[in-house]
N, CA, C and O of each residue as an XYZ file, in Angstrom:
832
protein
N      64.104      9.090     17.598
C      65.491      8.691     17.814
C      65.958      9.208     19.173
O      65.789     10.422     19.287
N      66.424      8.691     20.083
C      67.065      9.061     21.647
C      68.057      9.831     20.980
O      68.551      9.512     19.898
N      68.397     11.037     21.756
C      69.188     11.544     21.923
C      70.349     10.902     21.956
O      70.294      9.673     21.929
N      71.971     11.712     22.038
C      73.342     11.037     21.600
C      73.281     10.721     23.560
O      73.579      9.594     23.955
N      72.927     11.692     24.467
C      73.335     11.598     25.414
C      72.720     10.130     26.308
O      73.440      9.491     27.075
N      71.695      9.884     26.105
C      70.620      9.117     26.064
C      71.172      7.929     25.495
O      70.926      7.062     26.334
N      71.828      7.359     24.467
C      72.639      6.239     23.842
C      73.748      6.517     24.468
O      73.970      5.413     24.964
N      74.769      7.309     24.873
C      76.068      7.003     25.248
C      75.751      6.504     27.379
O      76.433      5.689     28.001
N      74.506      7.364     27.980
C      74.246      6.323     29.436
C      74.105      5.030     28.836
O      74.988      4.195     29.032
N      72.886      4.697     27.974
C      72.618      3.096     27.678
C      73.871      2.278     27.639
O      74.207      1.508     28.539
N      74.421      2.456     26.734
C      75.748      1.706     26.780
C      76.737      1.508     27.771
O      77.430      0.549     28.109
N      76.603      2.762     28.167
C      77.843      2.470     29.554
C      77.246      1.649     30.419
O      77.767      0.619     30.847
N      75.557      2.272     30.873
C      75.667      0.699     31.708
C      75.341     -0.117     31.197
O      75.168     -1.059     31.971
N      75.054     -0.417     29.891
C      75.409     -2.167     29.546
C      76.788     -2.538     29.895
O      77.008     -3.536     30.581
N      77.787     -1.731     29.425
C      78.786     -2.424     29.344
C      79.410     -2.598     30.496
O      80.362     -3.377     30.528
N      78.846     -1.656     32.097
C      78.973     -1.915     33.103
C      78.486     -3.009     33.661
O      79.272     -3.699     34.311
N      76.929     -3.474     33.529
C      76.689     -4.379     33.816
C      76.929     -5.678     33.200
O      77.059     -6.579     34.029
N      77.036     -6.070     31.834
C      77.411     -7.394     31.653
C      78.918     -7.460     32.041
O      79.463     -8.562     31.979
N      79.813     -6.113     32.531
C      81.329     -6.659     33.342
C      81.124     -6.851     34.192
O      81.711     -7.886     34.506
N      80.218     -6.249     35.428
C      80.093     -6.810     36.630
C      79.323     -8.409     36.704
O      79.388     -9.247     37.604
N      78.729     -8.444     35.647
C      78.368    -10.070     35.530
C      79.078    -10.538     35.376
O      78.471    -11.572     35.096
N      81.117    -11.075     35.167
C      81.690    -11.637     34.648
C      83.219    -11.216     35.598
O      84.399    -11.565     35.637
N      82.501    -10.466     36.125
C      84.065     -9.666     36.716
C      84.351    -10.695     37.894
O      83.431    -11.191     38.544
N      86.035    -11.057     38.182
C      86.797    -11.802     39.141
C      87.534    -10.382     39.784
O      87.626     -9.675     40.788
N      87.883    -10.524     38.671
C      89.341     -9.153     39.368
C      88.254     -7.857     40.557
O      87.179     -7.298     40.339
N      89.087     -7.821     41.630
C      88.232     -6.780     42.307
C      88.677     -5.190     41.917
O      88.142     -4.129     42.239
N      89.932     -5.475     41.054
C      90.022     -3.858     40.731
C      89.039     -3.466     39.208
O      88.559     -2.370     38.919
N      88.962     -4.663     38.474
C      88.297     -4.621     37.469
C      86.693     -3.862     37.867
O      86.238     -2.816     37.403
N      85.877     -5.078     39.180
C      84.869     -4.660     39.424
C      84.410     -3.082     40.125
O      83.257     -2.734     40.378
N      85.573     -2.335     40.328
C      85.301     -1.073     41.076
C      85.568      0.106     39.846
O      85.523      1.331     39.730
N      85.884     -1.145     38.984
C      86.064     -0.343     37.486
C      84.896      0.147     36.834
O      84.560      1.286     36.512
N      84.172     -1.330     36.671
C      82.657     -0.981     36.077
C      81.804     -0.606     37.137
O      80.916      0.033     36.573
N      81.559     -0.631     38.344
C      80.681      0.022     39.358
C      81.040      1.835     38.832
O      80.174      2.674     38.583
N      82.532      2.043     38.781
C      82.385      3.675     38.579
C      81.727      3.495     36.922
O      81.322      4.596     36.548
N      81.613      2.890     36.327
C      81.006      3.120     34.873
C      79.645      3.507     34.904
O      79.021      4.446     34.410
N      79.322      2.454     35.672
C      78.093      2.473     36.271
C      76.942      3.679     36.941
O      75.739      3.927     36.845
N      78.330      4.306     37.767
C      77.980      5.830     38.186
C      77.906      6.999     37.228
O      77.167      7.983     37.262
N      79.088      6.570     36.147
C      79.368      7.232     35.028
C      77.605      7.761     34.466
O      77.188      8.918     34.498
N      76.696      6.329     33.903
C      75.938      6.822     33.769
C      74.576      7.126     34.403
O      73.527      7.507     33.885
N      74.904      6.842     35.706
C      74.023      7.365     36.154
C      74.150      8.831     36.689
O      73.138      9.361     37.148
N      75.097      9.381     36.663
C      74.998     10.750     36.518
C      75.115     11.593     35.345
O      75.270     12.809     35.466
N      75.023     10.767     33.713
C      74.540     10.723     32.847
C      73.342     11.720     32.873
O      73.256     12.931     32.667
N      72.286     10.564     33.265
C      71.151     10.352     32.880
C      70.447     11.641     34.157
O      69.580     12.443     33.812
N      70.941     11.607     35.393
C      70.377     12.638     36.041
C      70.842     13.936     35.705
O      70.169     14.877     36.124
N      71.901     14.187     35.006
C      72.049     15.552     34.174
C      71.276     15.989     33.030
O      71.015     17.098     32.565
N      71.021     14.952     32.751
C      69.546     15.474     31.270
C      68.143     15.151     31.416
O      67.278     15.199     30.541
N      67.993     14.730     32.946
C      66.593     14.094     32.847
C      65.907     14.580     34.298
O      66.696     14.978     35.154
N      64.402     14.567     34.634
C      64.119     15.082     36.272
C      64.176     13.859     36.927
O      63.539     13.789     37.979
N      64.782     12.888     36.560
C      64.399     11.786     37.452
C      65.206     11.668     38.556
O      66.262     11.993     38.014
N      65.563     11.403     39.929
C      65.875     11.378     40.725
C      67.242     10.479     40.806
O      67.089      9.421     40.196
N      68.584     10.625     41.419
C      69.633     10.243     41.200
C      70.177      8.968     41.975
O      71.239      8.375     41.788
N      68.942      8.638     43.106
C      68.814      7.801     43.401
C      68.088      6.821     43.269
O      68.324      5.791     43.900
N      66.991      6.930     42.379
C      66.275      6.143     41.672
C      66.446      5.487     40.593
O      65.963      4.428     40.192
N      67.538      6.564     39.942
C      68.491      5.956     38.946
C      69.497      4.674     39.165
O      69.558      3.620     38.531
N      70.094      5.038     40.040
C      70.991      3.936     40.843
C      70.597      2.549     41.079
O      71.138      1.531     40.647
N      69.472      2.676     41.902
C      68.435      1.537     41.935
C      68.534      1.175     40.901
O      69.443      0.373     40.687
N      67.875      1.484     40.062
C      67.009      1.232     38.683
C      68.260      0.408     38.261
O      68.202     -0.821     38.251
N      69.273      1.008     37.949
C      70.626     -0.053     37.271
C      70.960     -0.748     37.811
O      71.185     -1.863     37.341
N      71.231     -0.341     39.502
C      71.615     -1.877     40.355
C      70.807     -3.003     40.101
O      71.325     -4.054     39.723
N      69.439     -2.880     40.291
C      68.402     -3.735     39.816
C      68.623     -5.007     38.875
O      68.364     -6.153     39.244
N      69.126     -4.678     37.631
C      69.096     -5.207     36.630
C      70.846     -5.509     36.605
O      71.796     -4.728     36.661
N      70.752     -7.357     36.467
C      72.044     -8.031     36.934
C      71.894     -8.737     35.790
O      70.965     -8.489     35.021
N      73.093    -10.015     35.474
C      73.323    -10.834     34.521
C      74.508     -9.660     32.912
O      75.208     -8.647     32.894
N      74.107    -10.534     32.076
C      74.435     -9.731     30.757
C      73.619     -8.437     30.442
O      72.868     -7.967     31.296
N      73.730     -8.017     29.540
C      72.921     -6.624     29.291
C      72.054     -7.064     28.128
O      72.571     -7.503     27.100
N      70.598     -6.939     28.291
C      70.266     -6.785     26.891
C      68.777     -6.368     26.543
O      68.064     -6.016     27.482
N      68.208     -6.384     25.135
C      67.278     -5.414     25.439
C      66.235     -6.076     26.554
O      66.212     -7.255     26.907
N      65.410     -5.032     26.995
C      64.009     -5.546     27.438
C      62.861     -5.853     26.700
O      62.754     -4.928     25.896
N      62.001     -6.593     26.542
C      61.050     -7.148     25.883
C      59.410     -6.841     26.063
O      58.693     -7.552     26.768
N      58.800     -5.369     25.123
C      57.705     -4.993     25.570
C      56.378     -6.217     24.845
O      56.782     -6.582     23.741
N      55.399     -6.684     25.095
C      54.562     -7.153     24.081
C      53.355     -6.157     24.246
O      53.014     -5.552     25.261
N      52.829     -6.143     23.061
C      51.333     -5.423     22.885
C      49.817     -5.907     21.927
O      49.680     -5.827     20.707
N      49.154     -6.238     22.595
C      48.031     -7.379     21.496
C      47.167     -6.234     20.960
O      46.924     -5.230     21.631
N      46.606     -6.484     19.414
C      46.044     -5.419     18.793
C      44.645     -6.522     18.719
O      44.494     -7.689     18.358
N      43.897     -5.621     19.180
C      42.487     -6.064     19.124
C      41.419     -5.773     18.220
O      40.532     -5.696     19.071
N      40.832     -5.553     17.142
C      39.745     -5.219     16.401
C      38.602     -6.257     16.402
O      38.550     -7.477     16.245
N      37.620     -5.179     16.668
C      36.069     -5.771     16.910
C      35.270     -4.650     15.647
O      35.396     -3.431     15.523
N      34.677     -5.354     15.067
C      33.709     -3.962     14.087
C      34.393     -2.772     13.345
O      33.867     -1.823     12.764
N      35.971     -3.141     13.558
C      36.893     -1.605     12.805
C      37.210     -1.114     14.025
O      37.869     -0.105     13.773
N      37.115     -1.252     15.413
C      37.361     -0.582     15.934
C      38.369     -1.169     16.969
O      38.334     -2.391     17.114
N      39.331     -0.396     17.763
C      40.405     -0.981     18.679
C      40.453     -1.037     19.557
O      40.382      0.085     20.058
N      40.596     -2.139     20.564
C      40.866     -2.022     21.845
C      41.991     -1.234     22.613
O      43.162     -1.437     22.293
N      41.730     -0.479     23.459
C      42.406      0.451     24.493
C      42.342      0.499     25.503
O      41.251      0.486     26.072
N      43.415      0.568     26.102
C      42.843      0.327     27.540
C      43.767      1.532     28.625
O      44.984      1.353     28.677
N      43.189      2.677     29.427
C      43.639      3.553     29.983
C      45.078      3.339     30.897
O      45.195      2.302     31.548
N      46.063      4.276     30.910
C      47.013      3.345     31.806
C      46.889      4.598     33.003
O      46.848      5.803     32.752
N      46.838      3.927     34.440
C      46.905      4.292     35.834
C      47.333      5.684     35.852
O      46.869      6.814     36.003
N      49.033      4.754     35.508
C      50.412      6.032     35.913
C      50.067      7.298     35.195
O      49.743      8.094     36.077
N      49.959      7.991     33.781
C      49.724      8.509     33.170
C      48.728      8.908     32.732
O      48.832     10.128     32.860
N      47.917      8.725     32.343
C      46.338      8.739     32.289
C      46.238      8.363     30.883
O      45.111      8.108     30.460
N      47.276      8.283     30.058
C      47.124      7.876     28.670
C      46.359      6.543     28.250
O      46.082      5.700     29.103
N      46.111      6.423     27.251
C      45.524      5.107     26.308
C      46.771      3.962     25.942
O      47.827      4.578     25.793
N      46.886      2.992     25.821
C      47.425      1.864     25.257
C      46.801      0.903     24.707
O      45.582      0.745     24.775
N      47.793     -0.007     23.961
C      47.043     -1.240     23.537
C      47.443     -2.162     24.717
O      48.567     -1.851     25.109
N      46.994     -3.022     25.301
C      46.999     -4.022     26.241
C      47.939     -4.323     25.936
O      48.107     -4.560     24.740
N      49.385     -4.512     27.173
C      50.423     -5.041     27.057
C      51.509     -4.872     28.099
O      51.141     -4.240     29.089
N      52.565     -5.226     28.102
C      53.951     -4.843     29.042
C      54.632     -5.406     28.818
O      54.643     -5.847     27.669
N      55.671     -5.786     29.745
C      56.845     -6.085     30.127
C      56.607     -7.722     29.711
O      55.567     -8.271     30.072
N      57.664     -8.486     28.908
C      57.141     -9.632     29.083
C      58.265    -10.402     30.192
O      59.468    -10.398     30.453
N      56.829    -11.132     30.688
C      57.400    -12.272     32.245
C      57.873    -13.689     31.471
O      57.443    -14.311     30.499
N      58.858    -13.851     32.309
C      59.562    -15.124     32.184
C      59.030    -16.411     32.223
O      58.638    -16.512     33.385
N      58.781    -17.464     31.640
C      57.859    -18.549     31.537
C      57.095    -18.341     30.309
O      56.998    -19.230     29.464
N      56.611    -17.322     30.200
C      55.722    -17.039     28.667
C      56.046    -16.483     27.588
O      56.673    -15.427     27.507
N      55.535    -17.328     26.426
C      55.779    -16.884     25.052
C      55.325    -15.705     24.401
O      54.409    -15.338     25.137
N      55.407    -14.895     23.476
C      54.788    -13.831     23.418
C      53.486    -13.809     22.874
O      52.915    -12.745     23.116
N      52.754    -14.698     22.158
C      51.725    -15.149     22.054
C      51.090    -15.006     23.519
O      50.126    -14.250     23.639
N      51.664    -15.809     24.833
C      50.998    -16.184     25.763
C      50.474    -15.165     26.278
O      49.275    -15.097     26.548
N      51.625    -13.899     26.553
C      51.615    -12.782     26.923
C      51.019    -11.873     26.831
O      50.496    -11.237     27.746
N      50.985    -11.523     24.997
C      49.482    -10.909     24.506
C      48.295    -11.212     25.428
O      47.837    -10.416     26.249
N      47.796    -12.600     25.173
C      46.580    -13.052     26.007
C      46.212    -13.021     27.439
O      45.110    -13.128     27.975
N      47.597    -12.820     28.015
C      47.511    -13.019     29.125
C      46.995    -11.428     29.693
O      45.899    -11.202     30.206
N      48.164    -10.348     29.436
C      48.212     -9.316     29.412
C      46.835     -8.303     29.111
O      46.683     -7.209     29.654
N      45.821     -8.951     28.071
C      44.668     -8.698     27.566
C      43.610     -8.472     28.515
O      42.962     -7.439     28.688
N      43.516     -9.686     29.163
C      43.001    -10.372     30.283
C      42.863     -9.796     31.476
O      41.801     -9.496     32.022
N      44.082     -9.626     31.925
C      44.665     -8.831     33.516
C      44.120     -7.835     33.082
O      43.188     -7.466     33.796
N      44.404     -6.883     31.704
C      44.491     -5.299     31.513
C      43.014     -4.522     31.219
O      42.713     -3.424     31.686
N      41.997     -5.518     30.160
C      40.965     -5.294     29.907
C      39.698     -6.166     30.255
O      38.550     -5.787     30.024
N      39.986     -7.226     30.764
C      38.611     -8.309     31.161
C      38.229     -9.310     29.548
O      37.625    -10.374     29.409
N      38.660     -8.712     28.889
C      38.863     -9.770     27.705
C      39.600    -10.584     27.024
O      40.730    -10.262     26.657
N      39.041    -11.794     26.754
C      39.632    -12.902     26.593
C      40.242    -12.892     24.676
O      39.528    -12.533     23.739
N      41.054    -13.168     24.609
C      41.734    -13.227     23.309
C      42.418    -13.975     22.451
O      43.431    -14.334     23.051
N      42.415    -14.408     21.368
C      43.340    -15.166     20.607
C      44.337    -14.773     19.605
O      44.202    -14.170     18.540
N      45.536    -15.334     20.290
C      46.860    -14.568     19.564
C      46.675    -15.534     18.174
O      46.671    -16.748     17.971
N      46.525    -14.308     17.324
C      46.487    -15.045     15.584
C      48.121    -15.167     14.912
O      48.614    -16.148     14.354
N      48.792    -13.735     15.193
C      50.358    -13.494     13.867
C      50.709    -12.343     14.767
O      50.041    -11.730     15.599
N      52.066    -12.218     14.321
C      53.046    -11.293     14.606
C      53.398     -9.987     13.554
O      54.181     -9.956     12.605
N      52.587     -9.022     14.054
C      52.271     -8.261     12.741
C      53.807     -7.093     13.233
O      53.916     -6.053     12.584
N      54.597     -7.314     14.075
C      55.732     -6.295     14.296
C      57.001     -6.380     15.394
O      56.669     -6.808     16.499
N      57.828     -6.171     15.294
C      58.770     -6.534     16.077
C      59.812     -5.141     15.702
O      60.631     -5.231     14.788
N      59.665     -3.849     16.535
C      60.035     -2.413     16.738
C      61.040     -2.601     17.476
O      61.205     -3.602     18.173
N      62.067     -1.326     17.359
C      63.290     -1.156     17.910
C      62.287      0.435     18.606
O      61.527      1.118     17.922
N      62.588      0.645     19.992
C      61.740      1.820     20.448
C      62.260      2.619     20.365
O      61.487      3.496     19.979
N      63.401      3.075     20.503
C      64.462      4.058     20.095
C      64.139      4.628     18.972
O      64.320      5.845     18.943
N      63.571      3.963     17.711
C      63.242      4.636     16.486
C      61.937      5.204     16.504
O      61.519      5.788     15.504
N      61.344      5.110     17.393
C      60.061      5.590     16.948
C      59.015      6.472     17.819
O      57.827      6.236     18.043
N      59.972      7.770     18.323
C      59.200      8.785     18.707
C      58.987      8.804     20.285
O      58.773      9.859     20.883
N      59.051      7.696     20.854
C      58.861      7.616     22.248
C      59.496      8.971     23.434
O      60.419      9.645     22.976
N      59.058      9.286     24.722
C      59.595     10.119     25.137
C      61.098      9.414     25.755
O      61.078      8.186     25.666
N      62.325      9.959     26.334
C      63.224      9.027     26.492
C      63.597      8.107     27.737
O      63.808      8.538     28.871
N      63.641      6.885     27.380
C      63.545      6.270     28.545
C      65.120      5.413     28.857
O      65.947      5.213     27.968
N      65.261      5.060     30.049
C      66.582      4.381     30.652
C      67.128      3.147     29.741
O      68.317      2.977     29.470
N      65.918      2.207     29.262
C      65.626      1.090     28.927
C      65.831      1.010     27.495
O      65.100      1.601     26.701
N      67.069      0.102     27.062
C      66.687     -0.329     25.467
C      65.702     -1.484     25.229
O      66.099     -2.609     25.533
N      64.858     -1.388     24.882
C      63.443     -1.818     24.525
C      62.570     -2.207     22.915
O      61.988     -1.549     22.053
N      62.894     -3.639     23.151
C      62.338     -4.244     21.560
C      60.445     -4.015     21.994
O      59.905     -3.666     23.044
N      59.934     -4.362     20.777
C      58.721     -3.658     21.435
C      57.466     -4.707     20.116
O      57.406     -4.465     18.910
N      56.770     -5.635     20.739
C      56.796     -6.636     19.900
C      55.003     -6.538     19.563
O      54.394     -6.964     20.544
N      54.153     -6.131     18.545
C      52.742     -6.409     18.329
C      52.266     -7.295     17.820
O      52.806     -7.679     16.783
N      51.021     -8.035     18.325
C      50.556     -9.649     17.933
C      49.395     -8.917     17.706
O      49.113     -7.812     18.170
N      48.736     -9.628     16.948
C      47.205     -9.717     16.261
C      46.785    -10.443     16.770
O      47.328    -11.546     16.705
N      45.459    -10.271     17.661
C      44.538    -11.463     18.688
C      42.870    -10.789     18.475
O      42.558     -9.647     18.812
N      42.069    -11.656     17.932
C      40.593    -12.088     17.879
C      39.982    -11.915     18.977
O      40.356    -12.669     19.875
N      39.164    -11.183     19.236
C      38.238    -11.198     20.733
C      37.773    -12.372     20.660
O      37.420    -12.685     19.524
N      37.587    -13.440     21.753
C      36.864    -14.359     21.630
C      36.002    -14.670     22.882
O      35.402    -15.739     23.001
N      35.971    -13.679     23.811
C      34.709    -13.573     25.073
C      35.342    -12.677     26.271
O      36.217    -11.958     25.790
N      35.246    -12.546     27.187
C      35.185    -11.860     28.395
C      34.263    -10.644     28.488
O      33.111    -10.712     28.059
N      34.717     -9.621     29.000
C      33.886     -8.234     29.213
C      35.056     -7.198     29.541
O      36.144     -7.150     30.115
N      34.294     -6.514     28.929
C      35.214     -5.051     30.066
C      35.593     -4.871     31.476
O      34.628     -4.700     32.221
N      36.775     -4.865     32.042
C      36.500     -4.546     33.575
C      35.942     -3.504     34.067
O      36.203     -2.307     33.942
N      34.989     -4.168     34.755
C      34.069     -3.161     35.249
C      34.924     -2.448     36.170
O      36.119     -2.571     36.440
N      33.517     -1.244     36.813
C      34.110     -0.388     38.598
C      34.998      0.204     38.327
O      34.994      0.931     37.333
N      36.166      0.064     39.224
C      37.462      1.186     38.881
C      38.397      0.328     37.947
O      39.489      0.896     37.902
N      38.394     -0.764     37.220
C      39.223     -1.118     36.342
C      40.061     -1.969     37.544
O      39.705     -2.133     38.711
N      41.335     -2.472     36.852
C      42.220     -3.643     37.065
C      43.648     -2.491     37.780
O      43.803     -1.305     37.491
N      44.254     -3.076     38.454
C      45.709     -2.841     39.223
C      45.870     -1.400     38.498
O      45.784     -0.297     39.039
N      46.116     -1.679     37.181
C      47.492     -1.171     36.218
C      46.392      0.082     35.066
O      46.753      1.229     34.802
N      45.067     -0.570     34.569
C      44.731      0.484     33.886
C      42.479      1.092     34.672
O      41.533      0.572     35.266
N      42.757      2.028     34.231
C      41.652      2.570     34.956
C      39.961      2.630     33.981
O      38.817      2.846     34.381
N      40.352      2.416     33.006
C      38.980      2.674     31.901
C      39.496      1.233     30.376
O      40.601      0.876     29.968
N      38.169      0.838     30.003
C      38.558     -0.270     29.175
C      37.693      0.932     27.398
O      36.746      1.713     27.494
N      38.310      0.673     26.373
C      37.255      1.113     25.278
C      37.613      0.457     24.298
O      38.616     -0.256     24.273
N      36.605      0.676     23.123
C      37.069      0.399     21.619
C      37.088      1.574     21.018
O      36.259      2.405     21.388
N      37.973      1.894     20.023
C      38.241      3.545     19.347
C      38.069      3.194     18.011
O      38.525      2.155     17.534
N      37.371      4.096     17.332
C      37.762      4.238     16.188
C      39.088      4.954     15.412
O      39.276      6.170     15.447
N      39.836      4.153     14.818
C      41.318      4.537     14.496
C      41.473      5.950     13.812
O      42.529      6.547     13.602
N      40.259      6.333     13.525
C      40.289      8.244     13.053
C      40.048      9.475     14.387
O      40.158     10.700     14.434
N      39.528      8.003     15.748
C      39.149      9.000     16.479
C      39.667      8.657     18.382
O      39.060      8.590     19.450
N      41.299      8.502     17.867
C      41.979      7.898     19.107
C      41.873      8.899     20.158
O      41.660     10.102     20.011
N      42.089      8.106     21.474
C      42.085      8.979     22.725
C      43.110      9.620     23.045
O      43.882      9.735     22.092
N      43.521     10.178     24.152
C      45.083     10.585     23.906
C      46.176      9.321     24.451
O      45.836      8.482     25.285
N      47.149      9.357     23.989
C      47.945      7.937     24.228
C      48.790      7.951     24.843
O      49.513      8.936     24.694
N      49.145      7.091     25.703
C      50.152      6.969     26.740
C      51.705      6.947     25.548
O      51.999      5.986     24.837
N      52.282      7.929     25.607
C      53.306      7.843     24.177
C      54.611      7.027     24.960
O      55.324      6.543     24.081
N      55.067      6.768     26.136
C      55.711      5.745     26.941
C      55.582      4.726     26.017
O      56.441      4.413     25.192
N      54.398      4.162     26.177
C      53.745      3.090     25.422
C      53.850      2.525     24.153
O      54.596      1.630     23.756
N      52.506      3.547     23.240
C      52.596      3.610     21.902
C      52.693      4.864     21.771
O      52.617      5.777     22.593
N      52.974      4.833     20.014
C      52.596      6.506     19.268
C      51.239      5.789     18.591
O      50.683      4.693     18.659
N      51.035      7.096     17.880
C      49.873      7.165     17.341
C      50.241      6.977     15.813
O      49.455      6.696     14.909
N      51.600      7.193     15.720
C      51.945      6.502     14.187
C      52.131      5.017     14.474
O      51.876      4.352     13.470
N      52.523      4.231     15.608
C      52.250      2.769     16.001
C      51.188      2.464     15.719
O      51.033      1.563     14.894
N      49.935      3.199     16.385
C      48.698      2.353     16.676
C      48.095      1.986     14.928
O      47.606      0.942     14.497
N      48.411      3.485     14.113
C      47.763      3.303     13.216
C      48.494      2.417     12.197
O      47.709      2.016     11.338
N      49.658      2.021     12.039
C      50.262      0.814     11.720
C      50.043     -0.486     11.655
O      49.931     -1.350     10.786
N      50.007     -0.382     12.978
C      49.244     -1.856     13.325
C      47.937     -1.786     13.025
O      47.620     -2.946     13.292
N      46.890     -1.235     12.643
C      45.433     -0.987     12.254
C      45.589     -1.555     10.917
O      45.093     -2.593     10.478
N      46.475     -0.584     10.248
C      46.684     -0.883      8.815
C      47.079     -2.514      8.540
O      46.442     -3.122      7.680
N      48.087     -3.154      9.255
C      48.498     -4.569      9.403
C      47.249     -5.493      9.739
O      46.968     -6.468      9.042
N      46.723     -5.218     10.551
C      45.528     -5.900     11.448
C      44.691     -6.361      9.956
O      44.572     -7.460      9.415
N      44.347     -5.424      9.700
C      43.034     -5.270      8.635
C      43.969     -6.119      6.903
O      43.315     -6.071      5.861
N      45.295     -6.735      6.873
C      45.746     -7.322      5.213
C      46.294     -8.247      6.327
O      47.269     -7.925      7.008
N      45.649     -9.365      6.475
C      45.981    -10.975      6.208
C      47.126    -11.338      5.790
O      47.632    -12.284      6.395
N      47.693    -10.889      4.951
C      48.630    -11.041      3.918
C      49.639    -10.121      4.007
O      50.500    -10.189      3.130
N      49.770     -9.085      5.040
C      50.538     -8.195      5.207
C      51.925     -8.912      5.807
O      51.694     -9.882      6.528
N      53.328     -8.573      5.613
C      54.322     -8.842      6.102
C      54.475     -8.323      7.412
O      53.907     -7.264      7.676
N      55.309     -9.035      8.473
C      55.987     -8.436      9.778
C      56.959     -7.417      9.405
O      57.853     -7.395      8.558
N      56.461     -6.420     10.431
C      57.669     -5.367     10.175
C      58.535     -5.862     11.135
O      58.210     -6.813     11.845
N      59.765     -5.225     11.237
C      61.082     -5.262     11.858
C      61.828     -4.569     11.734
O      62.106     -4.313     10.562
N      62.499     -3.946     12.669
C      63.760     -2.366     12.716
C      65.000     -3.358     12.378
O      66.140     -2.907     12.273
């Protein structure tokens, strides 16, 4: 669960930014710009992140406010899971990110698979659709739905050499014997969730 301080920045700049999306009045707009500051000196009072990076980071993000959209494809070959190392952190993930505009989340899974591990995949079901806030993550700027698909290996390879852009090592784990995990990402009560889902056909979608 985020912290209270951590939910009261989120909100302010939502509610800063979908007013500056809508704002005429110029006293209105110097209204939500200070909201705006509001939390970004929020967030640099409880956090090491830099106070101008913060700024950015919210200026950045224009229009209405709403969540961001993570996808993540769960892979099983033989019982065992695909992982794939991430750069920034050195942690483990399941193949996934940010989803891009134009693609479905199906597409994304596959696509994401692809770029992240050298393998090719087929999005089968939607074994989850997470609110990230609930579930252990360290705390981040971003309210973040956080969405897992079930996809079939169906050919490529591992990226070889130093790996792809974004992650540095490709593996399969056995779910008793995970690596350490990029917790940004997933938890390790996620991964094994989705293991458990992966493996009943018949299992329902979760949802926060």
């Amino acid at each position: 669960m985020d912290p209270q301080w951590l939910k009261w920045a989120k909100q302010i700049q939502a509610i800063s930014q979908s007013g500056l999306a809508y704002v005429r009045d110029i006293y209105d707009k110097e209204r939500y710009e200070m909201l705006r500051e509001l939390a970004v000196e929020i967030m640099e009072q409880h956090s090491d992140a830099d106070k101008e990076h913060i700024r950015a980071a919210f200026a950045s993000d224009t229009g209405y406010a709403t969540p961001k959209t993570d996808v993540r494809a769960v892979v099983m070959e033989a019982g065992r899971l695909l992982l794939v190392r991430e750069r920034t952190d050195g942690g483990w993930s399941l193949p996934g990110g940010w989803a891009d505009v134009g693609y479905s989340p199906f597409q994304i899974a596959v696509k994401e698979t692809r770029e992240e591990s050298g393998y090719e995949v087929k999005a089968e079901r939607l074994l989850a659709v997470l609110d990230k806030q609930f579930h252990g993550h360290p705390p981040s700027p971003w309210h973040c739905y956080k969405i897992f698909i079930a996809c079939s290996l169906v050919g490529g390879a591992a990226a070889g050499g130093e790996g792809t852009l974004e992650t540095s090592e490709v593996g399969f784990f056995a779910p008793d014997s995970l690596p350490p995990l990029s917790l940004e990402r997933n938890t390790e009560e996620q991964v094994l969730t989705m293991v458990r889902l992966y493996a009943d056909p018949h299992a329902q979608a979760l949802c926060d």
